[in-house]
C-alpha positions as CSV (number, residue, x, y, z in Angstrom):
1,X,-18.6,-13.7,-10.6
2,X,-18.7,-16.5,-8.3
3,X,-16.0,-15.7,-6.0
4,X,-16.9,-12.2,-6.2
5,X,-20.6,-13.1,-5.2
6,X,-19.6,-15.2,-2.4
7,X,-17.0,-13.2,-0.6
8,X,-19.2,-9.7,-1.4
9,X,-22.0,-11.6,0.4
10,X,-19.7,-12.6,3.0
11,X,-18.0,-8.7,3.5
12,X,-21.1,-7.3,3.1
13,X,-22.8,-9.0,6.0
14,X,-19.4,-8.9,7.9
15,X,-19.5,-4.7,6.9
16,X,-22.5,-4.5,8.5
17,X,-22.1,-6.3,11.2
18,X,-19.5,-3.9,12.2
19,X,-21.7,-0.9,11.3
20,X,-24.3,-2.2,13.6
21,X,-21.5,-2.6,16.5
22,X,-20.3,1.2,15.3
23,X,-23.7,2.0,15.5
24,X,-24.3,1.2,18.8
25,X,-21.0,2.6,20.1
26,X,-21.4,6.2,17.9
27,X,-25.6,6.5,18.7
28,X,-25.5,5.2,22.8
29,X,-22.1,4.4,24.2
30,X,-19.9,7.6,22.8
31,X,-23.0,9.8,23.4
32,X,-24.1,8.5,26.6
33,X,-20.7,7.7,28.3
34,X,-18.3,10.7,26.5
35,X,-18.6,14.1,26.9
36,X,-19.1,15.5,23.6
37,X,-16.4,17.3,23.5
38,X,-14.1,14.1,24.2
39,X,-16.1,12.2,21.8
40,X,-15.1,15.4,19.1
41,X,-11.6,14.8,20.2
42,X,-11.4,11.2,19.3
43,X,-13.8,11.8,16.2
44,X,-10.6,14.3,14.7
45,X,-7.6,12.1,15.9
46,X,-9.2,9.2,13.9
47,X,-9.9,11.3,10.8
48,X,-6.9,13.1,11.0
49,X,-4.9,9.5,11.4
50,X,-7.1,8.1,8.1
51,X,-5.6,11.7,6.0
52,X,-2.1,10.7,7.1
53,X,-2.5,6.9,6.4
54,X,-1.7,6.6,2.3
55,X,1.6,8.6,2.9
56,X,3.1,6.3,5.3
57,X,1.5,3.4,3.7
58,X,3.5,5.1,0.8
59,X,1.1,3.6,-1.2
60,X,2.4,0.1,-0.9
61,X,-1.2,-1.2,-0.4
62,X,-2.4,-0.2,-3.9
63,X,1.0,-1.2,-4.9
64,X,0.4,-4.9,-3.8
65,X,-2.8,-5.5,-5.8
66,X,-1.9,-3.7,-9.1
67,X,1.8,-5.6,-9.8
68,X,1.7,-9.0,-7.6
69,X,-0.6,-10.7,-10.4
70,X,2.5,-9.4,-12.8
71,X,5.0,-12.2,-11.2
72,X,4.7,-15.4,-11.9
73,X,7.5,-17.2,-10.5
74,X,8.0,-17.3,-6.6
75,X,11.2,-15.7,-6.4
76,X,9.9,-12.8,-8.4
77,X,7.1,-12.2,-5.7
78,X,9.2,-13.0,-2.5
79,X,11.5,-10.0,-4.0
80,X,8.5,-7.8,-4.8
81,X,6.8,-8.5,-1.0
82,X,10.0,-7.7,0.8
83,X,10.4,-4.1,-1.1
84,X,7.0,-4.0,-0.2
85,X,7.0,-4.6,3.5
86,X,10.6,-1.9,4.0
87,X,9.5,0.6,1.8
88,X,7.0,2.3,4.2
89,X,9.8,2.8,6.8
90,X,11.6,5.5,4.0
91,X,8.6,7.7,5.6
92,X,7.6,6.7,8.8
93,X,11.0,6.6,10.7
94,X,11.7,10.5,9.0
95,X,8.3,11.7,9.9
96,X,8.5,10.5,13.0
97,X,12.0,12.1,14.0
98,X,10.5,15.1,12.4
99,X,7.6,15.2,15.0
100,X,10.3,14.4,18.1
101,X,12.5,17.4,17.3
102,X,9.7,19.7,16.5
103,X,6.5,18.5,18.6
104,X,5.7,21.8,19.8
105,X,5.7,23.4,16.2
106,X,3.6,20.2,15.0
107,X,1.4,20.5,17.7
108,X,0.6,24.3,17.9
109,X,-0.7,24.1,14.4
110,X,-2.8,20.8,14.8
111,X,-4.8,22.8,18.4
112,X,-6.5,25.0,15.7
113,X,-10.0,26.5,17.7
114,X,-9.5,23.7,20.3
115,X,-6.2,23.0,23.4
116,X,-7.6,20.0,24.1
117,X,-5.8,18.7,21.2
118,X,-2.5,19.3,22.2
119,X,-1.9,16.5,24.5
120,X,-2.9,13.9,22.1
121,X,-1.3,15.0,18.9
122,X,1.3,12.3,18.8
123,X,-1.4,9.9,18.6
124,X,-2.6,10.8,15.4
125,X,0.9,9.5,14.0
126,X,1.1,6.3,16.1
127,X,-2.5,5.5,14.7
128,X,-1.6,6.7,11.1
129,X,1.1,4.1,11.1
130,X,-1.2,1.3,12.7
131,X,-3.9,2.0,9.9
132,X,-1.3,1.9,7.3
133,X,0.5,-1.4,8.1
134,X,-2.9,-3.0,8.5
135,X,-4.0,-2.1,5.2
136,X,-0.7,-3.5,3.6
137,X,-1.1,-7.0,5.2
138,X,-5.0,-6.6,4.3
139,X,-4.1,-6.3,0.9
140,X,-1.4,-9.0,1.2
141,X,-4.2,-11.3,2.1
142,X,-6.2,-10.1,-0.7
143,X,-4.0,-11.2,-3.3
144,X,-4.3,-14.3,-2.2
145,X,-7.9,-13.9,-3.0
146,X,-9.0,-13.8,1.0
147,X,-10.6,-10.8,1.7
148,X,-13.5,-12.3,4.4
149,X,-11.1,-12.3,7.6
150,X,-9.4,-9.2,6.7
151,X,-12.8,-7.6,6.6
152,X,-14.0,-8.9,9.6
153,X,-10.7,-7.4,11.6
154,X,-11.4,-3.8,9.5
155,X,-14.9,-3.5,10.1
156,X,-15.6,-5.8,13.5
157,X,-13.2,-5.7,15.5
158,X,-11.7,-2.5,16.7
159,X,-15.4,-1.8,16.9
160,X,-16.3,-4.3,19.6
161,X,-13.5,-4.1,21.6
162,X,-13.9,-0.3,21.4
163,X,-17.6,-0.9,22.9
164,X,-16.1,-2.9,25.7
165,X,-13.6,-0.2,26.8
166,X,-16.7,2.1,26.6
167,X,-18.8,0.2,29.0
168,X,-15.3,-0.2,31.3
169,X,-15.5,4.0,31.1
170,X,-19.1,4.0,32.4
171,X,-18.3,1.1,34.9
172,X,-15.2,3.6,36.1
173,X,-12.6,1.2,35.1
174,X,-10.8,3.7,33.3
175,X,-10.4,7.0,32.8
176,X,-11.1,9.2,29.7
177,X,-7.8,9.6,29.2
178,X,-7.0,6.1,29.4
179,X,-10.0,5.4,27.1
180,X,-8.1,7.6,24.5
181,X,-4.8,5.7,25.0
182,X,-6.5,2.2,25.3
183,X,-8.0,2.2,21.4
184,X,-5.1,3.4,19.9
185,X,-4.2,-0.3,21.5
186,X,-7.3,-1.9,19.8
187,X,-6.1,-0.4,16.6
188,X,-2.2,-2.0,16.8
189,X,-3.2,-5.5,18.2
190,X,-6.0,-5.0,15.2
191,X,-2.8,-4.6,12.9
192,X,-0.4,-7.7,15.0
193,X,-3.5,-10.0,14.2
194,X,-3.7,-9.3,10.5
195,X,-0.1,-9.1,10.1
196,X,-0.2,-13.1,11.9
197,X,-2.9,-13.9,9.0
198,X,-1.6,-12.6,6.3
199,X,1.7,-14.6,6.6
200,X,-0.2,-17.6,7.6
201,X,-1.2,-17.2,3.9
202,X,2.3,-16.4,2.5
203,X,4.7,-16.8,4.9
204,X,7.4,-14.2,3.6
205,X,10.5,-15.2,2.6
206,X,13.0,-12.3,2.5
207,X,15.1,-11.6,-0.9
208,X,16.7,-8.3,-1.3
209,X,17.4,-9.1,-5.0
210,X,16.5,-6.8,-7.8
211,X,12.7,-6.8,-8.4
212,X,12.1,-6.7,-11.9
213,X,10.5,-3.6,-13.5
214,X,11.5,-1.9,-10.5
215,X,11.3,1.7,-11.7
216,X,7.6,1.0,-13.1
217,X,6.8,-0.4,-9.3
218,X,8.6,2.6,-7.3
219,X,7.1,5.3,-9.5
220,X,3.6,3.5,-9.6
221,X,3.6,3.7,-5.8
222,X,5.5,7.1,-5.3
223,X,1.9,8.5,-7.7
224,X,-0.3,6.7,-6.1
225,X,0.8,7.9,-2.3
226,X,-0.6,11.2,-4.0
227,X,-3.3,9.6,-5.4
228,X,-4.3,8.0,-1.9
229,X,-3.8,11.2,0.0
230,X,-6.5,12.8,-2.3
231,X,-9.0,10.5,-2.0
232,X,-8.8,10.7,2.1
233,X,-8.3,13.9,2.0
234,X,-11.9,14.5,0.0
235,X,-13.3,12.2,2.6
236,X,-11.7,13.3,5.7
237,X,-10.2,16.8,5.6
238,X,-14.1,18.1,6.3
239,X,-13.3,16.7,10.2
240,X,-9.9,18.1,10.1
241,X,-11.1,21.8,9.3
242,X,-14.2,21.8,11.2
243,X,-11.8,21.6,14.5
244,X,-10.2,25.1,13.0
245,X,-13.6,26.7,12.6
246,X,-15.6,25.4,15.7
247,X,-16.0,24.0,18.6
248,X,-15.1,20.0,19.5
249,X,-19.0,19.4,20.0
250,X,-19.9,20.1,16.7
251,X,-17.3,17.9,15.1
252,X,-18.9,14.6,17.5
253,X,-22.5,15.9,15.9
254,X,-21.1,15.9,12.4
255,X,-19.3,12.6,12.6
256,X,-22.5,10.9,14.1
257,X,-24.1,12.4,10.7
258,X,-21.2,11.3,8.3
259,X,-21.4,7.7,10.3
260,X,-25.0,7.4,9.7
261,X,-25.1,8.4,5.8
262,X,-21.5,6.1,5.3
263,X,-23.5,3.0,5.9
264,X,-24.9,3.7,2.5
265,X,-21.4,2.6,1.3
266,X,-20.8,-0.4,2.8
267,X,-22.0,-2.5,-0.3
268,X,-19.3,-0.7,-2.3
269,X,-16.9,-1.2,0.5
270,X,-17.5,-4.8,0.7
271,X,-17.6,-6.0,-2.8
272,X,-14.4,-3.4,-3.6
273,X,-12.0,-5.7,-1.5
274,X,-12.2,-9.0,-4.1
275,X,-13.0,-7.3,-7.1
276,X,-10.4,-4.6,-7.2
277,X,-7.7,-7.8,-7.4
278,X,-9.8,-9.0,-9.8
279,X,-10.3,-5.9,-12.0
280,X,-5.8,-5.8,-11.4
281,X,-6.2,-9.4,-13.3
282,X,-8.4,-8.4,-16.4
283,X,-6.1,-5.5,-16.8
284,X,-2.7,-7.1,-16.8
285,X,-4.7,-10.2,-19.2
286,X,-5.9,-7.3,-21.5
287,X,-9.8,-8.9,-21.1
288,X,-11.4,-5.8,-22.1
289,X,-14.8,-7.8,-22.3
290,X,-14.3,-9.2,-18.8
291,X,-13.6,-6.1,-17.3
292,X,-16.9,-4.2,-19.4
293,X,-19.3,-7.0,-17.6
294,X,-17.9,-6.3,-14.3
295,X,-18.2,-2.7,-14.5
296,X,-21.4,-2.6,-15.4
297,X,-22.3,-5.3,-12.6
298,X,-20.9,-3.9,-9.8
299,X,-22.7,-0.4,-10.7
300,X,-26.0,-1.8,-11.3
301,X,-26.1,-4.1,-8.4
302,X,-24.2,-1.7,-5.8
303,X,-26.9,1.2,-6.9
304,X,-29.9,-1.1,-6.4
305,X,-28.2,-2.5,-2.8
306,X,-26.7,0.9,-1.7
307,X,-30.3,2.8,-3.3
308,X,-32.4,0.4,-0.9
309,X,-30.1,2.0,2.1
310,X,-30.6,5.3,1.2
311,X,-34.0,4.9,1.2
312,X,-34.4,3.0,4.6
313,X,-31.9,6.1,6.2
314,X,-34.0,9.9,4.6
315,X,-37.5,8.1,4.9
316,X,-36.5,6.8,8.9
317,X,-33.9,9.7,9.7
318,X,-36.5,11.7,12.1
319,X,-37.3,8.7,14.2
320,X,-33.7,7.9,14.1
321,X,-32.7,11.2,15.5
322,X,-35.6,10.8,18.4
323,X,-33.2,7.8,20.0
324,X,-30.3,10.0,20.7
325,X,-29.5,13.1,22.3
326,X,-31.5,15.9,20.5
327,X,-28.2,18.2,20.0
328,X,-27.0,15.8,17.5
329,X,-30.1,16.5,15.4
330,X,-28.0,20.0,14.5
331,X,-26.5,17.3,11.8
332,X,-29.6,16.3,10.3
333,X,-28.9,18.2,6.9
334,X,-24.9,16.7,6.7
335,X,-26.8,13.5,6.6
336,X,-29.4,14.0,3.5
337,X,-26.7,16.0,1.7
338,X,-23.8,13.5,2.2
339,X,-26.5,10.0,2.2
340,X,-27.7,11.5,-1.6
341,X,-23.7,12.0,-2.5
342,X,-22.8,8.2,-1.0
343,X,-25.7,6.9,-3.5
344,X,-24.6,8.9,-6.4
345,X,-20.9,7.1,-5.7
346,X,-21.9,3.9,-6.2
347,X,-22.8,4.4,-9.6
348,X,-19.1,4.0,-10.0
349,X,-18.9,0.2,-9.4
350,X,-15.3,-0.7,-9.5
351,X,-14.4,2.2,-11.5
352,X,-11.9,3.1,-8.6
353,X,-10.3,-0.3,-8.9
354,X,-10.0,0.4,-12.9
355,X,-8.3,3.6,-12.4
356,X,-5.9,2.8,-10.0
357,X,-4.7,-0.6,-11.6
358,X,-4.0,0.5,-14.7
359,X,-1.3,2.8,-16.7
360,X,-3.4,5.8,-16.4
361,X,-3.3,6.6,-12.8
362,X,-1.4,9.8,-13.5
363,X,-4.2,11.5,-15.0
364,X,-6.3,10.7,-12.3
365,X,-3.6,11.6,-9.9
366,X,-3.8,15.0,-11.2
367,X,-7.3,15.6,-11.1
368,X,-7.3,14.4,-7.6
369,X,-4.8,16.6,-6.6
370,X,-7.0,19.7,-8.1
371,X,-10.1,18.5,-6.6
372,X,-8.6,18.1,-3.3
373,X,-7.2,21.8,-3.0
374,X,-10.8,22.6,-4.4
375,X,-12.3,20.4,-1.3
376,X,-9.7,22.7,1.0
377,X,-11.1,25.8,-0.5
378,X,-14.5,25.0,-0.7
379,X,-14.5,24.1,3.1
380,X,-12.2,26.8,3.7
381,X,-15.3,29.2,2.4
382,X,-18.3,27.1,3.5
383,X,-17.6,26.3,7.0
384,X,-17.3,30.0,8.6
385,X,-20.7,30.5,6.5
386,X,-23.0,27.4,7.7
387,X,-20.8,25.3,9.8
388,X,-21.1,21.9,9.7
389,X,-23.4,22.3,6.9
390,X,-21.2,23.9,5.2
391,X,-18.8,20.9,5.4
392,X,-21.3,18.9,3.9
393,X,-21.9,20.8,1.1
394,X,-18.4,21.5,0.1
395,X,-17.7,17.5,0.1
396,X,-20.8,16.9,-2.0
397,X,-19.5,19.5,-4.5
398,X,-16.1,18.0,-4.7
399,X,-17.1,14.3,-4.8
400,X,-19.2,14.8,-7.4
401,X,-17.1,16.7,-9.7
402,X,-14.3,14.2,-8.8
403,X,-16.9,11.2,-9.7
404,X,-18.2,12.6,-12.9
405,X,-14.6,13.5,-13.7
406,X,-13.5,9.1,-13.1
407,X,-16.6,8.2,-15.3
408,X,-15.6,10.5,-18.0
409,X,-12.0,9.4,-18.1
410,X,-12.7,5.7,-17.9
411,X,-15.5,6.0,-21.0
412,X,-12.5,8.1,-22.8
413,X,-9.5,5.9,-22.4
414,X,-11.4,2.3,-22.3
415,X,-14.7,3.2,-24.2
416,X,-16.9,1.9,-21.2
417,X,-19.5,2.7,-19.0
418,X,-21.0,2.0,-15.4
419,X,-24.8,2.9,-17.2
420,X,-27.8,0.7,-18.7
421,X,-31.2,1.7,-18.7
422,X,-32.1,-0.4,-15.8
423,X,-29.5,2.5,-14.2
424,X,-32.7,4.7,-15.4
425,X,-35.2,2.7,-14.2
426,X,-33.8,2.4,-10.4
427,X,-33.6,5.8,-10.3
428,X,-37.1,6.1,-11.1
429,X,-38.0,3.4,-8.3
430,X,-35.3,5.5,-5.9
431,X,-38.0,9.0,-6.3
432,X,-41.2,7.3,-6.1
433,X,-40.2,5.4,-2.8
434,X,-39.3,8.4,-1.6
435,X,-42.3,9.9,-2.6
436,X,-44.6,7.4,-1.1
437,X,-43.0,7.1,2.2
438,X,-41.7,10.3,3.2
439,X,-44.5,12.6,4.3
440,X,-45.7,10.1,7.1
441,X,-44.3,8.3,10.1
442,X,-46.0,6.0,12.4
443,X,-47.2,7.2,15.6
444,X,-45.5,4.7,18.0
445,X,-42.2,4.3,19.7
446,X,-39.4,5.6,17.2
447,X,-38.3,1.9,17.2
448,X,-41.1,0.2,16.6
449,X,-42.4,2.9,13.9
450,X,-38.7,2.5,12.2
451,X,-39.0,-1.3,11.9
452,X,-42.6,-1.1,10.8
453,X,-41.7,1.5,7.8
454,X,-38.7,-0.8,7.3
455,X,-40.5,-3.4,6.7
456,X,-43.2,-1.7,4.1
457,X,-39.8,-0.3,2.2
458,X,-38.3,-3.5,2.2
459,X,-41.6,-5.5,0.4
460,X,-42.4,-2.0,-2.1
461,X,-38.9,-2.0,-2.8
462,X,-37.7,-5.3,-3.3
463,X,-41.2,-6.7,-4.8
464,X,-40.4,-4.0,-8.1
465,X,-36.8,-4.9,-7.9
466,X,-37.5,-8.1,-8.2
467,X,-40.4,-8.0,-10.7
468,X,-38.9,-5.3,-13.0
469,X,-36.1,-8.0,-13.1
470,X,-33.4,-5.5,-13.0
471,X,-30.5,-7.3,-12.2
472,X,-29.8,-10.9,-12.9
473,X,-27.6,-11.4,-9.8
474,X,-29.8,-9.9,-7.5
475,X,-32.7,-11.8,-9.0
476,X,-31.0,-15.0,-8.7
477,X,-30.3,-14.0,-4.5
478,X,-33.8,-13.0,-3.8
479,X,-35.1,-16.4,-6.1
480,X,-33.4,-18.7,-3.5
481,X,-34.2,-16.4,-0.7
482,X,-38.4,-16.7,-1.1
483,X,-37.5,-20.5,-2.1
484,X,-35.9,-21.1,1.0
């Protein structure tokens, strides 16, 4: 595990790094500077962008990881890379002529409850295509087992520069419009950058001869667009529908909640990027014992990382919701009900990476696409009923259905499992901290009474962590942390 240790250290600090930048912008700047209803605008042009992106990525960034560890000679792989870096185009230059020659059929049905919408439907598909190309040269760095630079352009930068047009909005530098227009920019020079690092890694060189297994590769990919599609739309399609259901305000108070509970993930994020190439390499070697450890790893040690979060966001959440503009408190429940589902998903470890890099995609494929109509349906009833709530609870229901239904399939086909009874006992640790510390706060500023009950988490929490002994790897972090 030592290059995952190092480079999941690295990510994880970079991941938050950027969540602290996104925090800012999303709790201060977007509130304080953007009407909310602009700041609901952008809010469902970047979700909306993020359910397009596997199609015109047409799945070439799953691709990348699962069969480049299969070729072994160079000309192999220079074959393999170009098919890889064309293939996209068999849906992005269609799609795109499709939108030119019927814009105003396109954009009628994306207003939904909201005209606002109209004007900037076309940049959903310019920053589709961004996101997509960026995640292929991300993964085309990852390969080459760098993940720590790619990181820092997915979760850092757009951020930052976004803050810096958003202080240029207050200043009156720019308009909203040109706000709008100015970080789709971020998000291609985001995607020119990574596309400049990931060739200074393996500079391609172009050959259009046969790549072997070719049929295997283009149906593997063809699937796993699908595949892809499902999981953003489970995570994204809530934003989408809310704008057909209510108003643009109430999607900016939603995303705020969604943004505050997905920080809970950013362990899983972080150590996914070098251990799903990883997990691609004990499948294609057949190291069924390999791939057990890590499994059970990466669930242990992302639940007792990603439980610790969970804990510091519910037991803080009221003081949190004290430093920004009160209307956005209407999202408080979104964040407990989505926060508790985020924790539950980390149980999985790199079950995704298992799942997706083996021969049994297909299965998973079609419960994806089941539990993504489900999703549609569930939202679809919930919304009209308890609005933004009822976003929440209809992506609860289908993650966890779609989560139980991974673990399951993985324990059938492979006879493994994420679970140890140390899984047990940090659930037990997860209830009583929240039983100790959430009937109280401090009396004081929120901030200082959010970093003073930090602090008392932090010591309960990491002093039975530690003393319980429940993971070796975290053990061996905090030993030379109090050492040092």
């Amino acid at each position: 595990m030592g290059v995952v240790a190092i480079q999941s250290i690295k990510n994880t600090l970079i991941t938050y790094l950027g969540f602290v930048v996104g925090a800012i912008n999303v709790f201060f700047l977007y509130t304080a500077f953007l009407s909310d209803e602009y700041f609901g605008l952008i809010t469902y042009i970047l979700s909306t962008a993020n359910v397009m992106m596997p199609l015109m990525a047409f799945g070439v960034h799953n691709t990348i990881i699962k069969f480049y560890s299969s070729y072994k000679s160079k000309s192999n792989q220079n074959s393999f890379l170009t098919l890889m870096l064309f293939l996209p185009l068999l849906i992005i230059i269609p799609s795109g002529l499709i939108g030119v020659f019927a814009f105003e059929v396109i954009s009628d049905w994306f207003i939904g409850n909201n005209p606002l919408v109209k004007d900037y439907v076309w940049l959903i598909y310019a920053a589709a295509v961004s996101f997509a190309y960026f995640e292929i040269f991300y993964a085309w760095s990852k390969v080459q087992m760098q993940t720590v630079f790619g990181n820092f352009m997915k979760e850092v930068f757009h951020r930052v520069c976004i803050a810096i047009l958003l202080l240029c909005l207050h200043f009156n530098v720019i308009s909203v419009q040109e706000l709008i227009y100015s970080i789709l920019g971020v998000y291609v020079l985001r995607l020119i950058i990574m596309k400049l690092y990931a060739f200074s890694l393996r500079f391609p060189t172009l050959s259009f001869s046969k790549v072997n297994d070719i049929s295997k590769v283009l149906k593997y990919t063809s699937l796993i667009i699908v595949a892809g599609s499902v999981a953003n739309i489970i995570l994204e399609i809530d934003k989408f529908m809310l704008n057909r259901y209510v108003n643009l305000e109430y999607v900016a108070y939603y995303g705020v909640a969604i943004y505050i509970a997905t920080v809970i993930g950013v362990p899983y994020r972080a150590m996914h990027q070098i251990v799903n190439p990883i997990t691609a390499k004990y499948l294609n070697e057949k190291n069924k014992l390999e791939l057990k450890n890590l499994y059970k790893k990466s669930s242990l040690n992302l639940f007792i990382i990603s439980g610790f979060i969970f804990l510091l966001i519910i037991l803080n959440i009221n003081q949190l919701y004290k430093l920004i503009d009160p209307v956005y408190a209407d999202g408080l429940v979104v964040v407990f009900v989505i926060s508790f589902s985020k924790l539950l998903e980390t149980l999985l470890g790199n079950n995704n990476a298992i799942l997706f890099n083996s021969d049994y995609y297909r299965m998973v494929l079609l419960l994806g696409v089941f539990l993504a109509i489900l999703t549609i349906i569930l939202n679809m009833y919930f919304i009209p009923k308890f609005g933004i709530n009822g976003a929440a609870f209809a992506t609860f229901i289908a993650m966890f259905l779609y989560n139980v239904a991974k673990i399951w399939f993985v324990y059938f086909k492979f006879k493994i499992n994420p679970f140890s009874i140390n899984t047990s006992k940090v659930f037990v640790l997860i209830l009583v901290s929240l039983g100790v510390f959430y009937f109280w706060d401090f009396g004081f500023h929120p901030v200082v009474g959010i970093a003073l009950k930090t602090l008392l988490i932090t010591l309960f929490y990491g002093f039975f962590v530690y003393w319980l002994n429940f993971s070796e790897n975290i053990n061996n972090f905090l030993h030379k942390l109090i050492n040092r």
